[in-house]
Structures are given as structure tokens and as C-alpha cells.
Backbone bond lengths (Angstrom), bond angles and torsions (degrees), N, CA, C in turn:
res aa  C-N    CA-C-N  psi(-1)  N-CA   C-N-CA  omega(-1)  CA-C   N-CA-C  phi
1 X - - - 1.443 - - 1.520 107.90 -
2 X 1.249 123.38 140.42 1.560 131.45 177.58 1.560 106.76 -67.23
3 X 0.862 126.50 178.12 1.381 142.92 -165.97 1.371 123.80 17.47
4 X 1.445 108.30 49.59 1.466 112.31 -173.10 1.504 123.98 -67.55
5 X 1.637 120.60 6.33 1.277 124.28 -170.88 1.679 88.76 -102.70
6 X 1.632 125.77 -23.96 1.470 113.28 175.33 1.324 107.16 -55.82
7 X 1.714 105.89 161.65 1.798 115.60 169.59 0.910 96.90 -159.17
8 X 1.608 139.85 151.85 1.262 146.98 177.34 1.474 102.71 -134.92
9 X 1.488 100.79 111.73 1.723 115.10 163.64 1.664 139.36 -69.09
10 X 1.010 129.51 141.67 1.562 115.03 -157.56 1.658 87.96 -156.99
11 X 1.423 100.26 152.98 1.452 110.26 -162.46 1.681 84.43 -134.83
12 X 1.277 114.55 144.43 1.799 110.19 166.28 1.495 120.84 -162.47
13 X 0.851 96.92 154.75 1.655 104.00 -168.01 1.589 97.74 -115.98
14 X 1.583 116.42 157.77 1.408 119.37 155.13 1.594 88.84 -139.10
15 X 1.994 99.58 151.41 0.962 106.90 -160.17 2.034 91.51 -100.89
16 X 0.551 130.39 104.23 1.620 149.84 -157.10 1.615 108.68 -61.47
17 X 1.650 110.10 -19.97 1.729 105.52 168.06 1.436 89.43 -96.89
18 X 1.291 132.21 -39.43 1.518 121.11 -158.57 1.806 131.14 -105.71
19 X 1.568 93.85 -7.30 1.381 123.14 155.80 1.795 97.25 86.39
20 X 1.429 107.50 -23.90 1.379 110.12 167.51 1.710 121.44 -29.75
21 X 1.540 100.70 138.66 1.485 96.91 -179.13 2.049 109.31 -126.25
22 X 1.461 93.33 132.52 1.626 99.35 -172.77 1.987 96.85 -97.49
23 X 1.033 103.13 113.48 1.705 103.94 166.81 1.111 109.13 -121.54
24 X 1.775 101.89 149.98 1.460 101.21 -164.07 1.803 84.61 -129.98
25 X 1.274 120.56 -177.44 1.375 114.80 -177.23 1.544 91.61 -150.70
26 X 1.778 116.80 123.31 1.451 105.39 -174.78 1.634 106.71 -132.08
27 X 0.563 111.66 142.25 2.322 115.01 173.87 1.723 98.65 -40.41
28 X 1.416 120.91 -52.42 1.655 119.89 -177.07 1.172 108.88 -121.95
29 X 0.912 89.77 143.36 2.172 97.62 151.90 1.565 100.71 -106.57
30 X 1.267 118.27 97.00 1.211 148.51 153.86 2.029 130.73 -114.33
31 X 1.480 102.55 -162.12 1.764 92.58 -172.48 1.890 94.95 -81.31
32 X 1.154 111.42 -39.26 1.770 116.09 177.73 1.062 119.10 -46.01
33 X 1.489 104.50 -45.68 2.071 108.49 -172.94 1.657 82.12 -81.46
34 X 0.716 153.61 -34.88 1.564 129.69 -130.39 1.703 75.72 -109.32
35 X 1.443 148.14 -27.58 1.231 124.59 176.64 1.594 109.16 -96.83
36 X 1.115 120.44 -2.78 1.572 127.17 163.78 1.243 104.82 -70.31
37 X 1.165 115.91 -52.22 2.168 117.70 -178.32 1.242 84.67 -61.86
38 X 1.023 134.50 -58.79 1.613 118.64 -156.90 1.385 127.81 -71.30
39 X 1.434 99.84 -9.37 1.779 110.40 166.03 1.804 101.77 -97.14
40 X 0.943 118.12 -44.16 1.463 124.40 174.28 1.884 109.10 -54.67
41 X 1.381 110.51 -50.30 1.258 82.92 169.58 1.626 130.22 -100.21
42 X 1.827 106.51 15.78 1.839 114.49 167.57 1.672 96.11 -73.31
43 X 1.450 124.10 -17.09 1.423 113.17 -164.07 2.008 93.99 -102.83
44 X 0.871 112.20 -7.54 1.355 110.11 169.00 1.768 120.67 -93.64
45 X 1.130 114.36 -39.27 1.493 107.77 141.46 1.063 151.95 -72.21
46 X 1.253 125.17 13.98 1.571 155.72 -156.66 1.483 94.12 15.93
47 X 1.622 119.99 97.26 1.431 114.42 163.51 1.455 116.72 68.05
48 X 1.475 132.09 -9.98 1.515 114.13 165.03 1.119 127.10 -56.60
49 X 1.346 133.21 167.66 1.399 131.85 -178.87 1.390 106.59 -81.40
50 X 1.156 149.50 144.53 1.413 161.38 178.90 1.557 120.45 -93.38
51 X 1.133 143.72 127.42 1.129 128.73 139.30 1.495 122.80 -102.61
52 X 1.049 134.97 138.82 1.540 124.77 -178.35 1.642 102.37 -126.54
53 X 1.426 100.47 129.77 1.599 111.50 176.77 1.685 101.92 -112.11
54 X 1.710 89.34 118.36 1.455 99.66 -162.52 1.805 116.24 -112.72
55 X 0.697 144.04 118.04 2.015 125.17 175.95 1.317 95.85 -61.90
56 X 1.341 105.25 -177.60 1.363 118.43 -144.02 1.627 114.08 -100.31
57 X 1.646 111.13 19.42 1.249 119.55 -170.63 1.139 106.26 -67.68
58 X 1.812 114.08 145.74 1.462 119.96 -152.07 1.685 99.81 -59.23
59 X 1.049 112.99 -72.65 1.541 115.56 176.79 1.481 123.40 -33.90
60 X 1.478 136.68 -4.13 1.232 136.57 146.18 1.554 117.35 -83.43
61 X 1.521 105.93 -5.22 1.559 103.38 172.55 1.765 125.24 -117.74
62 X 1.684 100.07 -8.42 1.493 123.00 -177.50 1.698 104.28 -39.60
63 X 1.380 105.19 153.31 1.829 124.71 -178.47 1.558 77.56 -60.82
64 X 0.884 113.01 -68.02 1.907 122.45 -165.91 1.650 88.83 -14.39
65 X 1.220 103.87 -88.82 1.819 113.21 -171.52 1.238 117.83 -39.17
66 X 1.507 108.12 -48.66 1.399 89.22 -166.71 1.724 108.63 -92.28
67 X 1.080 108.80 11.55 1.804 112.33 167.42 1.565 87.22 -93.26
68 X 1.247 147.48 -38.99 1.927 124.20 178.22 1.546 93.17 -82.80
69 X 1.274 133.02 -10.07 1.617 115.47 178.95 1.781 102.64 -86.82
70 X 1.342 118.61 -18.85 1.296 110.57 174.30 1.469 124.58 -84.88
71 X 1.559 104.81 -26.62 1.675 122.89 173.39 1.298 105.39 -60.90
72 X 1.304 104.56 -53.28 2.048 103.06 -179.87 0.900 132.41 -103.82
73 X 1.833 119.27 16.88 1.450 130.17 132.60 1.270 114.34 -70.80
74 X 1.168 161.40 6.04 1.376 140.02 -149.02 1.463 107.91 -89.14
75 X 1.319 133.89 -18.26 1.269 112.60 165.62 1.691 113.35 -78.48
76 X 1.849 110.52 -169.74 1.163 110.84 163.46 1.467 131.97 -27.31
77 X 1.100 119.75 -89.67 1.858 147.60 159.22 1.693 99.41 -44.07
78 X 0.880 81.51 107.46 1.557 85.99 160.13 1.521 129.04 -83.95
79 X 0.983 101.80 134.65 2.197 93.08 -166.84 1.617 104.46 -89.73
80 X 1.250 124.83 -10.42 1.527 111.04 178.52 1.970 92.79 -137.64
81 X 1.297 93.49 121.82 1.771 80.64 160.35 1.297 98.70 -120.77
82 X 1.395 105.72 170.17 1.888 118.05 -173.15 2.037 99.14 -127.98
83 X 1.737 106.23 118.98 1.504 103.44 163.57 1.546 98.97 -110.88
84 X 1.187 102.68 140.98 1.660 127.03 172.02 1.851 101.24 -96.92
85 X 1.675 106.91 111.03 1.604 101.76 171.42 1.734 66.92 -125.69
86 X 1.658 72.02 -157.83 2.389 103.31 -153.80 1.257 98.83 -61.71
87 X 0.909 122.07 150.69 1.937 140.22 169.45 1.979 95.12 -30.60
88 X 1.202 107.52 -59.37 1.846 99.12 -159.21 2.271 84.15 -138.18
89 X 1.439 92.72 93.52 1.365 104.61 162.71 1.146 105.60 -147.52
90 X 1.884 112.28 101.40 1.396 104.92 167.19 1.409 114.42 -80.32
91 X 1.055 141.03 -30.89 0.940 133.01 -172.11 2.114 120.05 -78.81
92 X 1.466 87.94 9.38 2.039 101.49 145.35 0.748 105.59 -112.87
93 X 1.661 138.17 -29.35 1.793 121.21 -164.77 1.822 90.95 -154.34
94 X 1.271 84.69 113.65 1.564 114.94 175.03 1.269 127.25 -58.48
95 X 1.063 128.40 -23.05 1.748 144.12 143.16 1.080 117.44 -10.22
96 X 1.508 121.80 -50.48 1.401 136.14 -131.80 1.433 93.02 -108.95
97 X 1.406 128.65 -10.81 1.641 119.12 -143.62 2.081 68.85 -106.65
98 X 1.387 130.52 -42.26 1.384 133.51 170.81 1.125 98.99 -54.06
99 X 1.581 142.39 -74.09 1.817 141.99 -146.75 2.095 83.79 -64.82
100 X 1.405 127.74 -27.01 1.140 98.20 -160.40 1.621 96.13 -91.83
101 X 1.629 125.24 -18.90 1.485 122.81 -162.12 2.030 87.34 -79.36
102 X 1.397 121.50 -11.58 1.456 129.22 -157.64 1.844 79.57 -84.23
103 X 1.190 101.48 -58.39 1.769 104.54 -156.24 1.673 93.17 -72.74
104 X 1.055 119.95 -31.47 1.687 95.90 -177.13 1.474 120.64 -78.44
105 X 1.468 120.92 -26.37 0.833 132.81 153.68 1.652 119.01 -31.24
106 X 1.101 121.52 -72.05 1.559 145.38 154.62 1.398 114.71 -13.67
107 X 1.562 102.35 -55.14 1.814 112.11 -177.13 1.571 110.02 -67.88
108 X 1.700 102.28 -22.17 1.796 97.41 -160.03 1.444 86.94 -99.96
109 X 1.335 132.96 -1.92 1.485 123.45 -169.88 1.617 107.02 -104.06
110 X 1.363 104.97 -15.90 1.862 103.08 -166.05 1.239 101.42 -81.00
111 X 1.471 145.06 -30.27 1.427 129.32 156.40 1.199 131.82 -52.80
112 X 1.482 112.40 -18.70 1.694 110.66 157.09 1.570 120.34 -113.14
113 X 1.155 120.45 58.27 1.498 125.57 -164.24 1.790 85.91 -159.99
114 X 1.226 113.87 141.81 1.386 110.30 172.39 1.667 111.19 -122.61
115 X 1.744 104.89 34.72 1.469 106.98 -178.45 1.284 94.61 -176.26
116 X 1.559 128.92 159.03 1.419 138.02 -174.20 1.808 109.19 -80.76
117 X 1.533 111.72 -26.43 1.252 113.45 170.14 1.219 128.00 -75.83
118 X 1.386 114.83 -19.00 1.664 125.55 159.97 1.371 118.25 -54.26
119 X 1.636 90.27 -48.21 1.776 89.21 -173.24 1.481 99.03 -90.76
């Protein structure tokens, strides 16, 4: 496949009573995108409390985050909490069972796509 040095990052939430899914699409997965999704998706729930079940990639654990996870906890209730389970466990965090139906998808499409931006 051509442009095998491209990659496209994506951040996503499912909302776990409503099965709804929030995807975001970002240039990095770094400490910036990962607190940009996290204002992008407080403005998609208008103000609910969040939990996010995350693997253990550095940028879900960076000073960065958790200095904006302490700024916008400071009252009682905290409006975003963060759980860290295993790198690839869907069956703790439901995300993953989508990022994997996303990536297989991907494998059966790159023999008819002659570039990563096609598919």
C-alpha cells in the first residue's frame, strides 16, 4: 500500500447507557489531543460527569493531563475521572471491540485501495 508512513489518530468514547459513539479524529495522540478530546467530548455531553477507561498509553497518563485533570476536578464531584485497565481489553473498556471492527475493516479494504487515504 502507498503511503505507509501516513497514520490517522482517533480518540472515542461510547456512551455505555446509550451505546452512542463520540469520535474525534486528531494529527497526534499526545497530552494536547488527549485534553482537546476531553473538552470536545465535556461539550458533547453537556456537563455530565465522565468516566474514561483508558490503556496505559503514555499520553493518557502525562503531568500535562493530570495537571488539567486536577484544574477541572477542583470541586467535590469530579466531572472527568480517568481508569487505566490493559493496553487491548475489550471486555473492560468497550471502545476497543469498535477500534478492532475499525482495523479489520482496514485489512480487507487495503487490497482494493491503492493509498491509506482512500481507505
Amino acid at each position: 500500500m502507498a503511503n505507509y508512513r501516513e497514520s490517522q489518530t482517533y480518540f472515542g468514547a461510547v456512551d455505555c447507557v446509550t451505546g452512542e459513539l463520540f469520535l474525534w479524529a486528531t494529527d497526534n495522540a499526545n497530552g494536547e489531543g488527549t485534553i482537546e478530546f476531553i473538552e470536545r467530548l465535556r461539550a458533547w455531553c453537556q456537563g455530565a460527569r465522565i468516566v474514561l477507561v483508558w490503556d496505559g498509553a503514555g499520553y493518557h497518563r502525562s503531568q500535562q493531563l493530570r495537571d488539567f485533570l486536577a484544574q477541572l476536578n477542583q470541586a467535590d464531584e469530579w466531572q472527568v475521572h480517568c481508569l487505566r485497565f490493559a493496553p487491548y481489553a475489550p471486555q473492560e473498556n468497550p471502545i476497543e471491540n469498535l477500534w478492532e471492527q475499525a482495523n479489520r475493516r482496514l485489512r480487507q479494504m487495503h487490497q482494493r485501495c491503492c493509498s491509506f487515504k482512500l481507505i
